[in-house]
PABA-904413 format. One line per 5 residues: number of its first residue (from 1); their letters; for each residue y negated, z negated, x of N, C-alpha, C. Coordinates in Angstrom, 3 decimals, decimal comma. Layout:
<atoms>
NUM> a> Y:Z:X:Y:Z:X:Y:Z:X  ...
</atoms>
This chain:
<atoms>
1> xxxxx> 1,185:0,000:0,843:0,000:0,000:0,000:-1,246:0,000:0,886  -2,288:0,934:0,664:-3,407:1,013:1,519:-4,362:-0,346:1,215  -4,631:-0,686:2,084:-5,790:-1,708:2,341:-7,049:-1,215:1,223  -7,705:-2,005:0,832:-9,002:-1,649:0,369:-10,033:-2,202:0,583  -11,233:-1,281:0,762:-12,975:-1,569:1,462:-13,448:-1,003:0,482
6> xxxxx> -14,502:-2,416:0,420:-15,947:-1,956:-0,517:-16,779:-2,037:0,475  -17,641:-0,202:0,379:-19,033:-0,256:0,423:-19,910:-0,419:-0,359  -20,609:-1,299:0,360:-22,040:-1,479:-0,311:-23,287:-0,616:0,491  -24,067:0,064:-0,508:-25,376:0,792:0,595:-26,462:1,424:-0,258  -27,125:0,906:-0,956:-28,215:1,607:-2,040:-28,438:2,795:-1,490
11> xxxxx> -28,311:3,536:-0,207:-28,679:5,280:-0,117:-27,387:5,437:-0,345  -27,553:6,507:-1,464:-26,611:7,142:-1,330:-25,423:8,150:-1,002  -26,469:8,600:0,374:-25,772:9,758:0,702:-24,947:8,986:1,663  -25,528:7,588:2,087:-24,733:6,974:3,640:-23,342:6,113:2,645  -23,599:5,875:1,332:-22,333:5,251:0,646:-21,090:5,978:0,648
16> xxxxx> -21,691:7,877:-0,066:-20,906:9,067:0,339:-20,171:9,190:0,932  -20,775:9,177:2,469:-20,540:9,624:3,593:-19,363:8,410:4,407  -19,437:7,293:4,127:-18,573:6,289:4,233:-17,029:6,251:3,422  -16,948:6,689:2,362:-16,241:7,183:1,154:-15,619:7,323:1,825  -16,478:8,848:2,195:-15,344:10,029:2,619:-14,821:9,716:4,057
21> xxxxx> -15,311:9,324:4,806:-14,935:8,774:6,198:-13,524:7,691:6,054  -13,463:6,799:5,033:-12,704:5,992:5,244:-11,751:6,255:4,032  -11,755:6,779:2,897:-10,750:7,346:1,959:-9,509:8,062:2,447  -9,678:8,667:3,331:-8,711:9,287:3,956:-7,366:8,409:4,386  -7,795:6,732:4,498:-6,795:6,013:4,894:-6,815:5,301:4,136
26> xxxxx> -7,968:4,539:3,379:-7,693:3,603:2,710:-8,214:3,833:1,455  -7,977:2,566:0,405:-8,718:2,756:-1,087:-10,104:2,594:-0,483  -10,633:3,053:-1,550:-12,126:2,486:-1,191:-12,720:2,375:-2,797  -13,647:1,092:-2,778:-14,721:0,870:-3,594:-15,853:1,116:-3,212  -16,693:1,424:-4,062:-18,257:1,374:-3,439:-19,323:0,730:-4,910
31> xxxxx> -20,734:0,640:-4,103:-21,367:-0,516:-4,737:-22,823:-0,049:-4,122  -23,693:-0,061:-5,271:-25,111:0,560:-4,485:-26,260:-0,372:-4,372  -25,759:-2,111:-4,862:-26,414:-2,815:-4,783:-25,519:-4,534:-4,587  -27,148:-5,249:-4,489:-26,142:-6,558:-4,061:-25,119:-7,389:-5,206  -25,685:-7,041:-6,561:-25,474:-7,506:-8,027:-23,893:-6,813:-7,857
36> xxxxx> -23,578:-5,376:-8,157:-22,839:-4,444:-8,634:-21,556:-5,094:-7,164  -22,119:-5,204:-5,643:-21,069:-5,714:-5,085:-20,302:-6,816:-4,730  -21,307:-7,729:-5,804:-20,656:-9,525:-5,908:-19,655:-9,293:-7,165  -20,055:-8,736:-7,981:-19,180:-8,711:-9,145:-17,955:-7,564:-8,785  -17,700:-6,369:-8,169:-16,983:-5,908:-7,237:-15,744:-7,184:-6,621
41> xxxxx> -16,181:-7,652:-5,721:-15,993:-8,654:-4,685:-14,858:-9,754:-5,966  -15,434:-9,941:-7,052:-15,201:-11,408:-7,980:-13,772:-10,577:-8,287  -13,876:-9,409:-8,813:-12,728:-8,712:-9,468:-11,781:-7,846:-8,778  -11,968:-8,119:-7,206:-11,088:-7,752:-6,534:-10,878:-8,922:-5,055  -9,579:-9,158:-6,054:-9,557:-10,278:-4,638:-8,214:-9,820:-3,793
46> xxxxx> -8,238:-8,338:-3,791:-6,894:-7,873:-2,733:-8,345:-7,037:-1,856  -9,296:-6,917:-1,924:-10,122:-6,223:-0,924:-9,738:-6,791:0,445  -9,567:-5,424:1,430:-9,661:-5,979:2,748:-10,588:-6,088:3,836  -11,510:-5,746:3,291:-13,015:-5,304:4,064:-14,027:-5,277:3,189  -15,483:-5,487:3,386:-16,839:-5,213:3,083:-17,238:-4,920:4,202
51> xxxxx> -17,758:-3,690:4,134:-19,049:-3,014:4,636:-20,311:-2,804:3,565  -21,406:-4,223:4,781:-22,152:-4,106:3,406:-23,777:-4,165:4,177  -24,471:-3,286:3,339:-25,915:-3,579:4,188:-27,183:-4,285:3,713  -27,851:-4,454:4,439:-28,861:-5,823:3,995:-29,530:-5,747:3,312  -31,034:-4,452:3,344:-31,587:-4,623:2,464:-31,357:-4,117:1,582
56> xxxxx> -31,334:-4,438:0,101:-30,951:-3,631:-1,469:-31,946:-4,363:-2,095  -31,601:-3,622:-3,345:-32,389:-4,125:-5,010:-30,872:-4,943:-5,295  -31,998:-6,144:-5,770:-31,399:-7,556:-6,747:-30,824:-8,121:-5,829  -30,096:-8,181:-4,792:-29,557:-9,158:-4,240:-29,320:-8,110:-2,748  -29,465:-8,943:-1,368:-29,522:-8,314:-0,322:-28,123:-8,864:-0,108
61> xxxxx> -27,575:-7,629:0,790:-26,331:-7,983:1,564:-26,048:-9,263:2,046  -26,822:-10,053:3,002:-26,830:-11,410:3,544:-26,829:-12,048:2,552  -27,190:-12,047:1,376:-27,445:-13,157:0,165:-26,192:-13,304:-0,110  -25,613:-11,766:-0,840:-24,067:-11,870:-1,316:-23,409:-12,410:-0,389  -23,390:-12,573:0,977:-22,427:-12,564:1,835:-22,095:-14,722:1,609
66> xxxxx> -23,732:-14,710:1,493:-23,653:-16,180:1,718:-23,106:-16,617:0,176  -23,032:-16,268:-0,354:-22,574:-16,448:-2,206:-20,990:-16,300:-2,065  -20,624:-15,377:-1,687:-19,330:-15,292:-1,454:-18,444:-16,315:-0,708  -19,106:-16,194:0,788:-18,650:-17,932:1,596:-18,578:-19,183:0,932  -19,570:-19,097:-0,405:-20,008:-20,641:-0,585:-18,529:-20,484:-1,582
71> xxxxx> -18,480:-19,170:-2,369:-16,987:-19,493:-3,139:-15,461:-19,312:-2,555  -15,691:-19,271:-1,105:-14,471:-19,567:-0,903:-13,805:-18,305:-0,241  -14,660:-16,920:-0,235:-14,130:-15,991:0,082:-13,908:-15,447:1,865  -12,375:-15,504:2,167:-12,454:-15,216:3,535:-12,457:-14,019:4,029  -12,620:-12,993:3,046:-12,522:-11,655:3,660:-13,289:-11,025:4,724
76> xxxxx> -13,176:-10,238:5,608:-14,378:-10,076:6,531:-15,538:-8,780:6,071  -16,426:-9,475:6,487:-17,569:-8,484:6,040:-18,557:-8,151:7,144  -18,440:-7,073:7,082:-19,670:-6,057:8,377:-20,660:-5,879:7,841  -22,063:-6,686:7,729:-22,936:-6,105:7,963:-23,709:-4,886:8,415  -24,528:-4,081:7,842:-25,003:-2,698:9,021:-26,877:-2,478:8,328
81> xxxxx> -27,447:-2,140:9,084:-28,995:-2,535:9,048:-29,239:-1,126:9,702  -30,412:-0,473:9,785:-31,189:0,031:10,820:-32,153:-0,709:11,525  -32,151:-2,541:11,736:-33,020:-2,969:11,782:-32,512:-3,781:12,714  -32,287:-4,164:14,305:-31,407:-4,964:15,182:-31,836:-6,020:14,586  -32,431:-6,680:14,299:-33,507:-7,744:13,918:-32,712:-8,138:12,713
86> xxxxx> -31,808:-7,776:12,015:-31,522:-8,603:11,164:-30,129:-9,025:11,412  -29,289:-8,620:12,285:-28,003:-9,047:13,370:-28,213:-10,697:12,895  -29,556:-11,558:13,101:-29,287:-13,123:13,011:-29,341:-12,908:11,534  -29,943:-12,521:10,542:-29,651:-12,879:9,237:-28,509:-12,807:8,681  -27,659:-11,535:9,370:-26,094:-12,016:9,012:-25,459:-12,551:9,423
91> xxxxx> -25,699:-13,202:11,055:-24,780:-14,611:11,845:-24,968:-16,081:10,771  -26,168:-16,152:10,356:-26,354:-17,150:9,594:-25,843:-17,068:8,133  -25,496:-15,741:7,598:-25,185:-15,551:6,653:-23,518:-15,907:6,463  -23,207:-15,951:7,989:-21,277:-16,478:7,903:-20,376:-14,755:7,986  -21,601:-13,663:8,550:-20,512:-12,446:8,142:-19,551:-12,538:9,313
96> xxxxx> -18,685:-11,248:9,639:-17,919:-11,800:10,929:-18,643:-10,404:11,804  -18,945:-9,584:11,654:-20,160:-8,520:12,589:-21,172:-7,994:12,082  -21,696:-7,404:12,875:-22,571:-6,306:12,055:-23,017:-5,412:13,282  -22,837:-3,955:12,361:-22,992:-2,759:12,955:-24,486:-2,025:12,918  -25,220:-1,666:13,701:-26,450:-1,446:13,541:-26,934:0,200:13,124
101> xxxxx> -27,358:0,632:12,322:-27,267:2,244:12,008:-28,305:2,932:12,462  -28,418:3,769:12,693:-27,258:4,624:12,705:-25,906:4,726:13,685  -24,756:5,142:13,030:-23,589:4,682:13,653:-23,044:6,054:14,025  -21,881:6,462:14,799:-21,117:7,249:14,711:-19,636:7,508:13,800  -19,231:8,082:13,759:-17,825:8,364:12,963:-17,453:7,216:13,906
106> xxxxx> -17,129:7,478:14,929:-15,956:6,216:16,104:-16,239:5,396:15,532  -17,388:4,844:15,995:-17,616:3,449:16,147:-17,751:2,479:14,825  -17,814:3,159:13,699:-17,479:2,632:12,517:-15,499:2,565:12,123  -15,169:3,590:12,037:-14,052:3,489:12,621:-13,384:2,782:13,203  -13,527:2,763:14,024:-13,090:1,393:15,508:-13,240:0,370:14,905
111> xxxxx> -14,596:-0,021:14,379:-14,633:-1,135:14,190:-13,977:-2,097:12,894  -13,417:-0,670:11,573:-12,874:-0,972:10,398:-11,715:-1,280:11,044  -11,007:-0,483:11,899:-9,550:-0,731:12,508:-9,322:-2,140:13,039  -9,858:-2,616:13,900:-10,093:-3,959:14,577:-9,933:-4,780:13,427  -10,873:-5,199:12,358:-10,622:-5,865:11,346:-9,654:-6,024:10,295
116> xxx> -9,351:-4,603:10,421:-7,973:-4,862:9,709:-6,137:-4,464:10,101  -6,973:-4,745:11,613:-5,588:-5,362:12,460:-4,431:-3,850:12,851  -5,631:-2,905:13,025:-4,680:-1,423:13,243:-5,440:-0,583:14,762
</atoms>
């Protein structure tokens, strides 16, 4: 059974583009805001990944992340910003990385693999 990752990413061409990058191996969910990917998150508790980014409408990535921790959730979640500067808002937020964008195919890649132990 394939693993499953929710993206989260209010642009939508970079939510797309993630889809399609990582569909190929795994399920994938996606989510274009922080609201749409907590409630995501609540109703899937076989997810094996979040990739999720910071700033959105209604709720920022770091917010959910810290909402999620407080209920208990250990799944790992990647952060990704165009902004190095917000790297500490998701250390404090409890995520377990974060990737800074723009990224390459690899290195997103690489880094989904690592986390989920392939």
């Amino acid at each position: 059974m394939p693993k499953k990752i929710l993206i989260v990413d209010n642009e939508e061409d970079l939510r797309d583009f993630l889809v399609r990058l990582l569909e190929r191996n795994y399920d994938t969910l996606s989510a274009k805001d922080g609201s749409e990917a907590l409630n995501i998150s609540r109703e899937n508790p076989d997810l094996s990944l979040i990739l999720m980014d910071t700033d959105m409408p209604n709720l920022n990535g770091d917010e959910v992340c810290k909402i999620l921790r407080k209920e208990g959730c250990n799944i790992p979640i990647i952060g990704m910003s165009g902004h190095y500067d917000n790297k500490e808002r998701w250390q404090q937020a409890e995520s377990n990385d974060f990737i800074e964008k723009p990224f390459s195919n690899s290195s997103i890649s690489e880094k989904v693999k690592a986390y989920l132990g392939e």
